[in-house]
Each structure stands twice: as structure tokens, then as C-alpha cells.
C-alpha positions, 0 to 999 in steps of 0.5 A: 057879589050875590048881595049886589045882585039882590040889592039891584034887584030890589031897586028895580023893583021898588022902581015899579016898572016905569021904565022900559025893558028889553034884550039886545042879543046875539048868535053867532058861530066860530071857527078857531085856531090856535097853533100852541095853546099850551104853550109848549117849547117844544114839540107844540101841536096845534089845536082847532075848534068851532063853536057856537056863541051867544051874548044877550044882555037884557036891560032895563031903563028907567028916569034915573037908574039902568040895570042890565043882566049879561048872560055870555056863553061859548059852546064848541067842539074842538081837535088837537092839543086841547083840554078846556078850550072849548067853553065858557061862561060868563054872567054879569049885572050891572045897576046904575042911579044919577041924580042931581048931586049923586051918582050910584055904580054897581057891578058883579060878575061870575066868570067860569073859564079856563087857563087859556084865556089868560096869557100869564096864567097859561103860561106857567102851567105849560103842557096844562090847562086848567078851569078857573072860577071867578066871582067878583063884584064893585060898588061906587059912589060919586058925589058933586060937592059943588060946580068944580069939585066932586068926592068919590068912594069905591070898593071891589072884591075878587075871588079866583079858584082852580080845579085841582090840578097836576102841578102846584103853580096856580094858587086860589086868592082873593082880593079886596080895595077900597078907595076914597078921591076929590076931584077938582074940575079946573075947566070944561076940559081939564080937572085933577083928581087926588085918590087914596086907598087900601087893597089886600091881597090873600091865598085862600089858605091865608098863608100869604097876604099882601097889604098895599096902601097906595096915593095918586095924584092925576090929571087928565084934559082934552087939548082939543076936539081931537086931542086929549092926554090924562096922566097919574102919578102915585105910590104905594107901600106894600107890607107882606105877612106870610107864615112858613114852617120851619124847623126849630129846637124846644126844650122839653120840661124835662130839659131834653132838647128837641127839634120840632117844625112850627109855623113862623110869621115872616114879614117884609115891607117894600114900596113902588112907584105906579103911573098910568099915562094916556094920549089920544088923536082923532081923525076924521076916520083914524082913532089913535091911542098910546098909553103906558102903565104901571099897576098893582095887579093880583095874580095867581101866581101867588103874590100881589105883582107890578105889571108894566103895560105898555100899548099902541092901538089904531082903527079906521073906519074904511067905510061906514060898515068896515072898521079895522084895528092893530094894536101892539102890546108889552107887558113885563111883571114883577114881584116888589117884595120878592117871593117869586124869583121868576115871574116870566115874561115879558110877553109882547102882543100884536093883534089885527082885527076887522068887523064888517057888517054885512046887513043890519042883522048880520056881523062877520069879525076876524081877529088874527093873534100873535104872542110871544113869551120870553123865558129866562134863557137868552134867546128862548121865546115860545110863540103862539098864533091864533086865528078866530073868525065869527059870524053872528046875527044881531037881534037888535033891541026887542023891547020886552015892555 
């Protein structure tokens, strides 16, 4: 991540300045509420908070690149059942380069949290809430190789840590992919894009890795002005290597038969369908979209896991500054090569949002959640709701030079 960063950095250097700079921010306070945020079966206290939020992106724009640093912070007080509810911090870069033939993409990103703001994390430390540290950047490639035809390349890393915590269920891990794809672009609204690829997943003890290998095949066309559907099929191999101790007997040289622990690569092999399907309507004011996925996806569980993702989402615009939203989500995950007998789940979402904007400086936005975790028992659920409502003030863009 830092590598990236000074790189982008150099570029807009090297570009001298001759495009413009300038910071687009916002500062806005909220009230929360949260009625399990611990997740708890029983016995569930409620948790209250009022923070002060502050998002101020500062980006350059140049004739053929465009950089931009977010700093995003969250400072609260909070009452209840809470630990590190309160605060986050978020910092994020992002450097872009076009031209005639070539199109250059990278991103970083610093991410310091808590457990809380990650259902599935939460929800297997219940009663706990742990801080979490995330570092991860990306960088891409793209290439017209001529009018119908495009090639691309990417590669992205991820590391997630956690403070020491109570109970052995969260581990620390990294993550790494790469990828290669050809894009053929059959019409003005249709193309077809074929992608191959390789990702590793590992704790940071090394103990466990995952290897994937994966091929997608996808297709993706706009029906209409107000329709359009893409659509991916692929697979991928997975392989794991994970080293355990076990007991075993040695003979020593003098022929006396000892039982003695030693660390014992294991190794298994297993395979998955993955797909990703979308469809999208537009009307004059309703935006509707659909869509159903099945991903690799690294957790801190401790395995590389499927995760199935299923979503419905809709928004109108009632009047020129009132937007509401509702979207509807289940998610079920699974682990392909088996270590985790349990995984959770599945976990079904609804959330209604509204964003009015009082004057052109001023923003207010609600958002009402409500979640639902299944467990392994045959009518066990926990459930929680939560509330947030913000008001912020918009800044608009204040040019720098």
C-alpha cells in the first residue's frame, strides 16, 4: 500500500501541477442507535451514541490522470453495551492515468475499526468487539488492443489484523490475487469478457494458505436505455496446505520407541462453481436492481469461504431533493474445503434509507437496519436494530489552485 501511494504521488509531481486541486468535504453529526450490537442470544442491552463525522476527499485533476486522498474520520460518545463502537478511521488514495490506448488504475487504503462493522466478524465473538486494522492496496491495467477488443491485468492485496483479544476465533490474514482478461466488445451495448486468475489466502502464522485458481466467462449488455443485464460464470480449484501437530512414535538410536509431537503438512484439493448475475431497470424516477452472486471471499474466520449474496434494491427520487431507498439482502457462507464445521448464518438484511437535502449546504439522512442471524438451532435467530440519523454540512468543492 504505501509503495502505491508514493508512486502516485510522484506522478502528480512529475505532472507539475497543471491541473487543478481542490477538497470536496463534509461535517456532520450523528445520533445512533443500536438495540444488540453485540450480538448477544440473550439477555441483549442496547447501545446509544452521538458522534461527529467528518469525510474530506482532496482531489487533483489533471489533462490525463486524477488523484484523490480521503481522509474519513468518526468521533463519538457512546452509553450501553458497547466497546469500540464509538470511532473509526479511514484513509484512502486513489490515482488514475487514460490515454489514447491505455488505462492505469491504483488504490490503497488504511482502514482502522472495529468488529461491529462487520456482520459476520461480529457475529462470531458474541458478547465481544474487537478493533480490526486493514491495509490494502490494487493496481490495474487496461489496454485497447484495437476498436472490439481490450486486455487487462490486476493485482490487489489485503491484510486484516486484530487486537489481542478474549476468545481464539478471529485470526489475522492476508490476501493476495492476480488476474489477467480479453474483452471482446461485440456491439455498442453488448461485450463478453473471459478472466483468469490466481489468489492466495494465509494466516499470518502461515499455518493455514489457501491457493485458488480460478476462469470466468461473462457477458454483460444493455437491452435498452432502461434495461440492462450482465451475467458470469466460472470455476475455481482451490488447494489447501495447512500444517498441524500431531502426536507420533520415533525410534531413537538406541532402538527405544518414543512418542513425540511434530508439525504434519496436511493437504486437501476441492473445487467451486462461482457466477454473479445482474439486472437492472430505470424509470423516469424508480431505480430497480437485482442481483445474485457466488464468490470467493477471504475471511477472518480463518478459511478462504464461498459466500452466497443474494440482493434486491430500490430507490426513487420523490422530489428533486428527497431520494428514498430499501434494499433486501441474504447472505449464506460456506467453507468448500471443510475446516470449519460451522460457519454461521445465514444472515438476512433489510435497510430503508432516506437522504433529503435541505439547502445546497445542508444534507440530513436516516437509515433504519434490521438484521437477522440464524444459528445452528432450528428456530434460534438473534436479531438486531439499528437506527442512525445525520446531519451534515457540505462544503462543496473549494478549489486549492
Amino acid at each position: 500500500m504505501r509503495k502505491l501511494l508514493v508512486a502516485a504521488l510522484t506522478l502528480v509531481a512529475e505532472a507539475g501541477w497543471a491541473g487543478s486541486l481542490g477538497v470536496d468535504g463534509s461535517l456532520g453529526l450523528q445520533a445512533g442507535y443500536n438495540s444488540n450490537p453485540l450480538l448477544l442470544t440473550s439477555g441483549a442491552r442496547s447501545a446509544e451514541s452521538l458522534a461527529l463525522v467528518l469525510d474530506a476527499p482532496l482531489r487533483y485533476t489533471g489533462n490525463t490522470q486524477i488523484f484523490t486522498v480521503r481522509p474519513r474520520l468518526r468521533y463519538a460518545t457512546t452509553s450501553g453495551d458497547v466497546a469500540v463502537l464509538s470511532d473509526y478511521q479511514y484513509f484512502d488514495a486513489s490515482w488514475s492515468s487514460e490515454t489514447e490506448r491505455n488505462t492505469w488504475a491504483a488504490d490503497a487504503g488504511w482502514h482502522r475499526d472495529s468488529t461491529l462493522y462487520n456482520q459476520i466478524e461480529s457475529s462470531a465473538i458474541p458478547g465481544y468487539n474487537l478493533h480490526r486494522t486493514e491495509e490494502q492496496g490494487s493496481l490495474s491495467w487496461q489496454r485497447a488492443l484495437s476498436e472490439r477488443n481490450d486486455v487487462s491485468a490486476q493485482t490487489s492485496v489485503d491484510r486484516v489484523s486484530y487486537e489481542a483479544q478474549a476468545v481464539p476465533t478471529l485470526s489475522d490474514y492476508k490476501y493476495g490475487a492476480a488476474s489477467v482478461g480479453l474483452v471482446r466488445n461485440l456491439s455498442a451495448r453488448a461485450r463478453i469478457d473471459l478472466t483468469g486468475g490466481f489468489s492466495r489466502y494465509e494466516l499470518q502464522d502461515q499455518s493455514y494458505r489457501t491457493d485458488s485458481t480460478n476462469a470466468q466467462l461473462g457477458y454483460t449488455a444493455a437491452l435498452s436505455e432502461r434495461w440492462s443485464w450482465s451475467a458470469q460464470v466460472g470455476k475455481a480449484w482451490l488447494k489447501l496446505q495447512q500444517a498441524t501437530l500431531q502426536y507420533v512414535v520415533e525410534r531413537l538410536p538406541d532402538g527405544t520407541l518414543v512418542l513425540v509431537q511434530r508439525a504434519v503438512q496436511v493437504d486437501s484439493s476441492a473445487s467451486t462453481s462461482n457466477y454473479a448475475l445482474k439486472v437492472q431497470r430505470s424509470y423516469e424516477r424508480w431505480q430497480l436492481e437485482m442481483s445474485a452472486t457466488r464468490s470467493l471471499q477471504p475471511s477472518g474466520l480463518g478459511a478462504l469461504l464461498t459466500q452466497d449474496d443474494f440482493v434486491l434494491k430500490a430507490s426513487r427520487d420523490w422530489t428533486e431533493r428527497l431520494n428514498l431507498s430499501i434494499a433486501a439482502r441474504e447472505l449464506q457462507l460456506s467453507d468448500s474445503l471443510g475446516p470449519l464445521s460451522s460457519v454461521g448464518g445465514p444472515y438476512y438484511y433489510l435497510d430503508l434509507g432516506a437522504s433529503w437535502k435541505l439547502t445546497e449546504r445542508w444534507l440530513l439522512q436516516a437509515q433504519v437496519s434490521g438484521t437477522r442471524q440464524k444459528l445452528s438451532g432450528p428456530t434460534q435467530y438473534i436479531n438486531n436494530f439499528s437506527a442512525f440519523i445525520t446531519v451534515a454540512r457540505q462544503f462543496g468543492r473549494q478549489r486549492i489552485r
